[in-house]
Each structure stands twice: as structure tokens, then as C-alpha cells.
N, C-alpha and C positions, 0 to 999 in steps of 0.2 A: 504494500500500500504506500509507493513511493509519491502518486499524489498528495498534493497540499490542500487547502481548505485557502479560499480565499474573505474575510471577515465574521462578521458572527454568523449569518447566515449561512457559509459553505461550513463552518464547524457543527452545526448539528446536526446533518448527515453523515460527514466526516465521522463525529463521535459515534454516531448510530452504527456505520460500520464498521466502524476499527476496535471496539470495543466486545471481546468475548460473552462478559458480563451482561446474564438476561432484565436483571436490577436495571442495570444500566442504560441497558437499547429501552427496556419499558420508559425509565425516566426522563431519555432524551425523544421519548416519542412524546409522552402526558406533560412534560416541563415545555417544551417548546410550545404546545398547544398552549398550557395556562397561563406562559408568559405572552403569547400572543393575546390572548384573550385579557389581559388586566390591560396589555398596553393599548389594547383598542376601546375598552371600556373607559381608562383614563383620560384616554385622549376623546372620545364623546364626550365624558364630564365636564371637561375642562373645555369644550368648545361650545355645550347646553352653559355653564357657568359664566364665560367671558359675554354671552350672548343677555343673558341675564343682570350681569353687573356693568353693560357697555357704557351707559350715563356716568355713571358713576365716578368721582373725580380720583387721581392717583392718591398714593400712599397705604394704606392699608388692604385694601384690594389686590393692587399691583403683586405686595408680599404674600399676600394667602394665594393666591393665582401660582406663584414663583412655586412657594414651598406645595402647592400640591402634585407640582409635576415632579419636585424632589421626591414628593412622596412615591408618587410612581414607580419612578425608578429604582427605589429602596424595595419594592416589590418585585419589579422585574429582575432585578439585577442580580440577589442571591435565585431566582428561578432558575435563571441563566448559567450560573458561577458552575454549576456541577459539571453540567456539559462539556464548555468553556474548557476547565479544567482537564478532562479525559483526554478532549481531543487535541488541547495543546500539550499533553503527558504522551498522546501517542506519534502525535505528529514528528516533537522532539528528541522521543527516545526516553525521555527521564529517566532519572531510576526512581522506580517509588515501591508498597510495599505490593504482595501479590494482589493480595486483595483491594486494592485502591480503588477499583471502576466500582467493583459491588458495594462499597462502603460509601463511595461520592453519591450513588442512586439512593442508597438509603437517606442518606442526608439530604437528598433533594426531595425527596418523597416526608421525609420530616417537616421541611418548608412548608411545603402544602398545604400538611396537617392546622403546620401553627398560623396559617394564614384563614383557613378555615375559622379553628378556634379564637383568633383576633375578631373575625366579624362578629361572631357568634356573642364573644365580651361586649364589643362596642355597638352590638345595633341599640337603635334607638327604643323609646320605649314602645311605641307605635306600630313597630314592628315585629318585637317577643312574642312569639304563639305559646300559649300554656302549654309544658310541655309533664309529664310523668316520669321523663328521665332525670332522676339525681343529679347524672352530670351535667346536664344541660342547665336546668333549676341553679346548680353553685357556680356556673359562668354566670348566669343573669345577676348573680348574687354581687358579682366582683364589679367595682368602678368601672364606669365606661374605659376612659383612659388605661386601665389596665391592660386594654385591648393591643396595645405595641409590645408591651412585653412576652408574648410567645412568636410572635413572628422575629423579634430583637432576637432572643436566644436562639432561636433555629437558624438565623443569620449567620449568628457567630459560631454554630453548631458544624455549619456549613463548611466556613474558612477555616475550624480548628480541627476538622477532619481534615482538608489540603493538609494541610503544615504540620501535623502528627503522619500521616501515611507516605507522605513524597520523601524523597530520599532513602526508602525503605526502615522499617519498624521493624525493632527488635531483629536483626539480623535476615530479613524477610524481604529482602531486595530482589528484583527482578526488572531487569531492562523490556520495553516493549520488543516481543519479540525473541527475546532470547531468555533461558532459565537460565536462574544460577546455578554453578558448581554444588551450591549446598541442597539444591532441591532436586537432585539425580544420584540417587543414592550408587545405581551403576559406574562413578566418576571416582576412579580411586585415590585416598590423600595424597600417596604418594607420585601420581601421575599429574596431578594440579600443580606440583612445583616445579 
């Protein structure tokens, strides 16, 4: 797979093939779609909202308009990282550990969960349907605003899976591509020096 990926776009096919990991081709199939789907829905809002505030004179307006598309991209942007990630590990060769692709999906698929559960905290009141589930009942319980703190940690869940598994963990290194010496038990000690 001597092709490249040319931007973010050629990398999540890129990563859908080059990636062994079924974790992974799922995640780089359902992530690209859910990050397609927030950044289209962000970008409606924020084009129903500037349409709605157009009178309206600068200064306070201007900054929530700004920070909502920050906000966006705070969403799309760890959707995206796992991908991103694989298929710039495969592209380049890295050494990371074996399990890297199946662990980056799981943490992408974590995302999801915690963006899920961000809405679920901060909808409004207007919108909670009575629900029977327990844990649905002690989200409604928790302060709107509480609502960024599970998508914040699956964020950083995210990057601190990269940067724990790249460069290989715990002696569990493996180049794209090639196994190591340690994981072909047929490779005798004395023949590796």
C-alpha cells in the first residue's frame, strides 16, 4: 500500500484500508459519517442563527457566532483524530504498539458514546421525555453544563490512547507491516544478533 492519502478526506479510506483492525474499519466507517453529520448540522445552525441575529449590532453576537463554530470543531475534530491517526501510523510506518488500530477505534467509539451522553446532560428542559431508566433519570439529574465534561474526557481519552500506544507499549512494538523479532517465537536469540 505504497499509495498516499492526499488530506483529511483521502485519509479515511486510506485508514479504512490499511488498517487490519475490524474496531477500526467499523470506526473509520460510523466516525466519518458522524463527523460528517455534526459538521453539517453545525454548519445549518450556525447559518439558521447568523440569519436570525443579522440586525443585530456586533460585539456579543459576533463572539457566540465565533465560539460556536469553535465549538464544532471541538466535536468534529477528536471524531476525526482516530482515523487521522491510523492512517498517518500507516502511511508513515511508525512504530506503535500491536494493538494500536483496535485501541484508537475503541476510543473513537468512546467519543461517540460521550457525545451522546453530553446531549442527553444538557438538553433542555423542554425537551427530557420521562424516562424509567435510572440512568437516564441521574443524567437529567446532573447540571446542564455538566454536559462538556464527558465528551472533554473522551477527548482527552482519545489523545492519551495516541501517546500511551505509539512508539510501542510495554515492549509490544510493531512497524506497519513488518513483526517484530519478539512476536515470532520461530526467530532464534541467537540468530537476531
Amino acid at each position: 500500500m505504497t499509495d498516499s492519502y492526499r488530506g483529511v478526506f483521502g485519509a479515511i479510506p486510506y485508514a479504512f484500508r490499511a488498517t487490519e483492525s475490524r474496531t477500526m474499519r467499523a470506526y473509520a466507517a460510523i466516525g466519518a459519517l458522524a463527523a460528517g453529520f455534526v459538521a453539517l448540522v453545525v454548519t445549518l445552525a450556525l447559518i439558521v442563527w447568523m440569519g436570525e441575529t443579522a440586525s443585530a449590532r456586533g460585539g456579543t453576537f459576533l463572539f457566540s457566532r465565533s465560539l460556536f463554530v469553535v465549538a464544532g470543531l471541538g466535536a468534529v475534530g477528536p471524531l476525526l483524530a482516530p482515523i487521522l491517526f491510523v492512517a498517518r501510523h500507516h502511511r508513515r510506518g511508525d512504530p506503535v504498539a500491536a494493538t494500536y488500530d483496535r485501541w484508537m477505534g475503541v476510543a473513537g467509539f468512546l467519543f461517540l458514546l460521550s457525545l451522546y451522553l453530553g446531549m442527553i446532560v444538557s438538553a433542555p428542559e423542554g425537551l427530557r421525555e420521562p424516562s424509567g431508566s435510572v440512568v437516564v433519570n441521574a443524567l437529567y439529574a446532573l447540571p446542564r453544563p455538566a454536559g462538556f465534561v464527558p465528551p472533554v474526557a473522551a477527548a482527552l481519552a482519545v489523545f492519551a490512547t495516541h501517546f500511551r500506544l505509539r512508539g510501542g507499549a510495554d515492549g509490544d512494538a510493531a512497524v506497519a507491516g513488518e513483526p517484530s523479532a519478539d512476536a515470532d517465537p520461530s526467530v532464534d536469540a541467537d540468530e537476531s544478533t
